[in-house]
C-alpha positions as CSV (number, residue, x, y, z in Angstrom):
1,X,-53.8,15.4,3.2
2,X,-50.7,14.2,1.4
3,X,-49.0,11.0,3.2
4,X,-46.5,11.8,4.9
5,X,-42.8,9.8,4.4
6,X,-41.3,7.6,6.6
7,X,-38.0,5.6,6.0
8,X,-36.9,2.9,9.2
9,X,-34.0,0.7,9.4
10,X,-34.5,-3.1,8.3
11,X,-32.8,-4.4,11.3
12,X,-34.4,-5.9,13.9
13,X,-34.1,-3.8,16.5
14,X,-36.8,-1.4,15.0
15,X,-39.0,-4.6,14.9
16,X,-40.9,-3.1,17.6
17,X,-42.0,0.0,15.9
18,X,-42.6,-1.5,12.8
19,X,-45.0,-3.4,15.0
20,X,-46.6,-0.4,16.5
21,X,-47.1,1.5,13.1
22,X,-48.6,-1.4,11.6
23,X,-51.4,-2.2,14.3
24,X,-52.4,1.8,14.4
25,X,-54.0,3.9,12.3
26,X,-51.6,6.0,11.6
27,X,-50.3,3.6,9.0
28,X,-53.2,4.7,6.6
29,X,-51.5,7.9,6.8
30,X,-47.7,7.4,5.6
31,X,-45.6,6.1,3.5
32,X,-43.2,3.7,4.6
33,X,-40.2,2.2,3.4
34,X,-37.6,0.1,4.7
35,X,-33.9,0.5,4.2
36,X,-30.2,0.3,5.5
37,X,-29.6,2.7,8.3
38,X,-26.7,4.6,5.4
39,X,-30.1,4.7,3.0
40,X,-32.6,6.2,5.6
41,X,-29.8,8.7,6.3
42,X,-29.5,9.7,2.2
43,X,-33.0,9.5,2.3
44,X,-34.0,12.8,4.4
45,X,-30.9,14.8,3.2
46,X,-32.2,14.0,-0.2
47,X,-35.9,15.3,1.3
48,X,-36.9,11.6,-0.2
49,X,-38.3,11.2,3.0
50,X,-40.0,13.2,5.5
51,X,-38.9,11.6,8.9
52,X,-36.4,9.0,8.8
53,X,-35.2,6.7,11.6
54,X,-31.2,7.6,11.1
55,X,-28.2,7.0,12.5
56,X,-27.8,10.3,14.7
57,X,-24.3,11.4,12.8
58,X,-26.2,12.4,9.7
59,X,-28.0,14.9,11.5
60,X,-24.6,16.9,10.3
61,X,-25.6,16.7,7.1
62,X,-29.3,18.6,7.7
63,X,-29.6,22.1,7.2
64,X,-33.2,21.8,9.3
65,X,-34.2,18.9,11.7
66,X,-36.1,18.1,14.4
67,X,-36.3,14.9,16.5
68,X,-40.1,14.1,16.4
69,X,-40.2,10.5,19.1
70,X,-39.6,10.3,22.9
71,X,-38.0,6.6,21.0
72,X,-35.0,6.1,19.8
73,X,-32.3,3.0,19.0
74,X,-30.2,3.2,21.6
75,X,-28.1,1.3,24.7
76,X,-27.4,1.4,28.0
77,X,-23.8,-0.4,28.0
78,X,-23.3,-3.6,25.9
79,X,-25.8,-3.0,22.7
80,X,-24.6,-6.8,21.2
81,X,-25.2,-5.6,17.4
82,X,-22.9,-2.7,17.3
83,X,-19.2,-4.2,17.2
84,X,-15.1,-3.7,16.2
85,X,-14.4,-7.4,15.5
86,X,-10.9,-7.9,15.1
87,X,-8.1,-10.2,14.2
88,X,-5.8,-8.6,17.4
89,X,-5.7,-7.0,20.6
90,X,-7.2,-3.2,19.8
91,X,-4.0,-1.7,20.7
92,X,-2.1,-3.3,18.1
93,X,-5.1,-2.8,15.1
94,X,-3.1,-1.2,12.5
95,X,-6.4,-1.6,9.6
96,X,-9.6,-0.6,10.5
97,X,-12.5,-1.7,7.4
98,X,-15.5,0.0,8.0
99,X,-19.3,-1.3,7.5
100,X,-20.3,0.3,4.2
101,X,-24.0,0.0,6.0
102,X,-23.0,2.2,8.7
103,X,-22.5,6.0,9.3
104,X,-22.9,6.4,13.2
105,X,-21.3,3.5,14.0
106,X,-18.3,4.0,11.9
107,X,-17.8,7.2,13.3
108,X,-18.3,5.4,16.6
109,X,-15.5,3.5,16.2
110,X,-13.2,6.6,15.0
111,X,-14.4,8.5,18.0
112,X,-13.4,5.6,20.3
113,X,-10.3,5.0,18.3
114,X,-9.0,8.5,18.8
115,X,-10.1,9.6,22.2
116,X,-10.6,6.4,24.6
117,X,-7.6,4.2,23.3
118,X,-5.5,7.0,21.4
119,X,-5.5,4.8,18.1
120,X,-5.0,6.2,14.7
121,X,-5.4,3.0,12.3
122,X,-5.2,2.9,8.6
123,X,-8.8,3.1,7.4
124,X,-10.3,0.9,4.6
125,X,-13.4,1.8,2.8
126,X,-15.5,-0.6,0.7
127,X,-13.3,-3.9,1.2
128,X,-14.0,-6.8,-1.0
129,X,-15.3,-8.6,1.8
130,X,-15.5,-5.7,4.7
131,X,-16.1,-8.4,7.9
132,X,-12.8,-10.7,6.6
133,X,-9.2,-9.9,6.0
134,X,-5.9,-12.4,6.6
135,X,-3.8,-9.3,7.8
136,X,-3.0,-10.3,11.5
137,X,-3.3,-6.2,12.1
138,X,-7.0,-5.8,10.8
139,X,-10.5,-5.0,12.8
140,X,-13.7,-4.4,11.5
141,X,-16.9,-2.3,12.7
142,X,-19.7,-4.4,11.8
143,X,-23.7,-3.3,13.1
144,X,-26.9,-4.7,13.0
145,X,-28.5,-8.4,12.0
146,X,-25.0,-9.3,10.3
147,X,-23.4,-9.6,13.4
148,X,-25.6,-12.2,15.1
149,X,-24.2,-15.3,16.3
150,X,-20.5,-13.9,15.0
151,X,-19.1,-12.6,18.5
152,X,-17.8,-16.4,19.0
153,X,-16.1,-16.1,15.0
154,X,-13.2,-13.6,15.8
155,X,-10.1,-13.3,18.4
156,X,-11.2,-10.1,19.7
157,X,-14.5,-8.2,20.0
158,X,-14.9,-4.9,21.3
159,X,-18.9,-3.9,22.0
160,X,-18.9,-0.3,20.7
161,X,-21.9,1.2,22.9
162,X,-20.2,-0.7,26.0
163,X,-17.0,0.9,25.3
164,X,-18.6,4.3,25.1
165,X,-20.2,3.9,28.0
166,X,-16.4,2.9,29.7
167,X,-15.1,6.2,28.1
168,X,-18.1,9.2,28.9
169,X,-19.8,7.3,31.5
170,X,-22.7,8.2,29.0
171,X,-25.4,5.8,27.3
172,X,-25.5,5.8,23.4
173,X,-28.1,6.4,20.8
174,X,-27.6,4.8,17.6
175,X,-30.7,6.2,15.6
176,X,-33.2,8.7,16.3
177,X,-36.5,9.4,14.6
178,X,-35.9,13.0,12.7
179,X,-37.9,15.2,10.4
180,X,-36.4,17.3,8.0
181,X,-39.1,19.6,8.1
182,X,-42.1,20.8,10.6
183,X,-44.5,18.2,11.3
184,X,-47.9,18.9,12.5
185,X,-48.4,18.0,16.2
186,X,-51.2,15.7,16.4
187,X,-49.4,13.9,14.1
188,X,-46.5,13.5,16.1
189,X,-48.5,12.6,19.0
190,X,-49.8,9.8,17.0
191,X,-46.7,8.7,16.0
192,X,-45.6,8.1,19.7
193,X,-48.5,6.5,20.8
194,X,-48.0,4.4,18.0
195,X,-44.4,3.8,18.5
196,X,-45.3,2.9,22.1
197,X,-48.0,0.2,21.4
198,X,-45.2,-1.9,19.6
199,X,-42.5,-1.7,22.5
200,X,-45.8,-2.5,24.5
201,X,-47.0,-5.4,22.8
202,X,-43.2,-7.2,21.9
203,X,-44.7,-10.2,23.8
204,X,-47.3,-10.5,21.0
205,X,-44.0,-9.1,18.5
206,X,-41.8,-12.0,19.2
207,X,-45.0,-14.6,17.9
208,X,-44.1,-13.5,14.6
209,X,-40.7,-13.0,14.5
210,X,-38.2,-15.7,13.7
211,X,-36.0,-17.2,16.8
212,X,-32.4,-17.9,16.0
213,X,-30.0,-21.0,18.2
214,X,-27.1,-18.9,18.2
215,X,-28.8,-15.3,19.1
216,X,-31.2,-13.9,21.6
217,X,-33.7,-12.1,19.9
218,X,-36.0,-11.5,22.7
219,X,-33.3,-10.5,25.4
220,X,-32.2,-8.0,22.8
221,X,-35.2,-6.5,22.0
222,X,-36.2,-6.5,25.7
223,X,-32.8,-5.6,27.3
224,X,-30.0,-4.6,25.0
225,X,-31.6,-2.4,22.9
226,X,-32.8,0.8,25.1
227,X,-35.5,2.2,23.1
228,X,-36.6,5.4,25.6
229,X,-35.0,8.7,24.3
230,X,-33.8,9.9,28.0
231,X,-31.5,13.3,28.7
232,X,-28.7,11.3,29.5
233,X,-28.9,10.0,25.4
234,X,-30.1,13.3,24.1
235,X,-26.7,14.2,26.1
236,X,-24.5,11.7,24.8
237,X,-25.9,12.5,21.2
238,X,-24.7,15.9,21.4
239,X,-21.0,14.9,22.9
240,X,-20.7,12.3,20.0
241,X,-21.8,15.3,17.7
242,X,-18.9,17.1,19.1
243,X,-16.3,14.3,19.1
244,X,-17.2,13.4,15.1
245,X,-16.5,17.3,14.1
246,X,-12.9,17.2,16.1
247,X,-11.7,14.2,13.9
């Protein structure tokens, strides 16, 4: 049987099932690779990839997909690696540089801009520095490890899944596990059992992994990050859908 293709996000916050895949059989049977949440995205439009652990917007760009995991990368109120950083008060941001890492969460941040504090700033693509600018008027979305210990670094921080959840009332998923084709069951069963061994065993996780003094890794990955794929997130994922083709 060929292997099937698997790209996840590098961040932490899919440390977990990186954990479970590699302490289960099933890793005998993919391929995996490791990427920037924009790459895994590219990845399965680009049918590079089988399944790919992307950020929920590119879904848009899919003619066929399917979301294979009862586990996703998600939040129920402050996330604390999903962020507007910004040099002013949000209601005076008049540039907005996006994370050139980032598709959900840039669209995040337009949806929140537009609909919960009826913003329309300039946007600013591939910045020579995207997470610094002098302008007094300038924010910046910023996602994933880069953000760690930088909430104390800038006047005004706006957590984007907290914010969504002030504006729908909604949780937030920031990356689901899709197939751009079907995938035989069994194999999908596997891949939840596996996916569920390493949210099991993150005591046994957070041996390995790296502490930091000015981040939490372990209240993250046990708290912040809300890894089961409930109907309240399958319902905000379609909302968010929604919002992102009204902009």
């Amino acid at each position: 049987m060929n292997k099937i293709r698997i790209s996840a996000v590098s961040y932490t916050n899919t440390k977990p099932f990186i954990y479970g895949i590699q302490h289960s059989g099933i890793s005998d049977k993919i391929e995996l690779s490791l990427d920037m949440p924009s790459d895994c995205a590219q990845k399965l439009i680009d049918d590079v990839v089988d399944i790919g652990l992307i950020p929920v917007a590119a879904t848009l760009s899919l003619p066929q997909w399917e979301i294979i995991s009862d586990y996703c990368i998600g939040a129920v109120g402050a996330v604390n690696s999903v962020f507007i950083f910004s040099n002013c008060d949000i209601k005076d941001v008049k540039y907005l540089q996006l994370d050139p890492e980032s598709r959900s969460s840039n669209n995040l941040a337009l949806v929140l801009l537009k609909n919960h504090w009826q913003l329309s700033p300039e946007l600013i693509r591939n910045a020579g520095d995207y997470a610094q600018s002098t302008e007094p008027n300038t924010a910046f979305v910023q996602i994933g490890d880069r953000t760690f210990g930088k909430k104390d670094k800038y006047k005004f921080v706006y957590d984007l899944a907290e914010e969504w959840q002030k504006f729908t009332g909604l949780p937030f998923m920031f990356a689901a596990w899709i197939a751009n084709k079907p995938i035989p069951q069994d194999f999908m069963n596997e891949f939840n059992a596996a996916m569920k061994y390493g949210l099991d065993h993150r005591a046994e996780l957070f041996d390995e992994l790296p502490m930091r003094d000015d981040f939490d890794i372990k209240d993250y990955l046990m708290h912040k990050i809300d890894f089961d794929l409930t109907e309240d997130k399958k319902k905000a994922f379609y909302r968010f859908l929604e919002y992102i083709k009204a902009l």
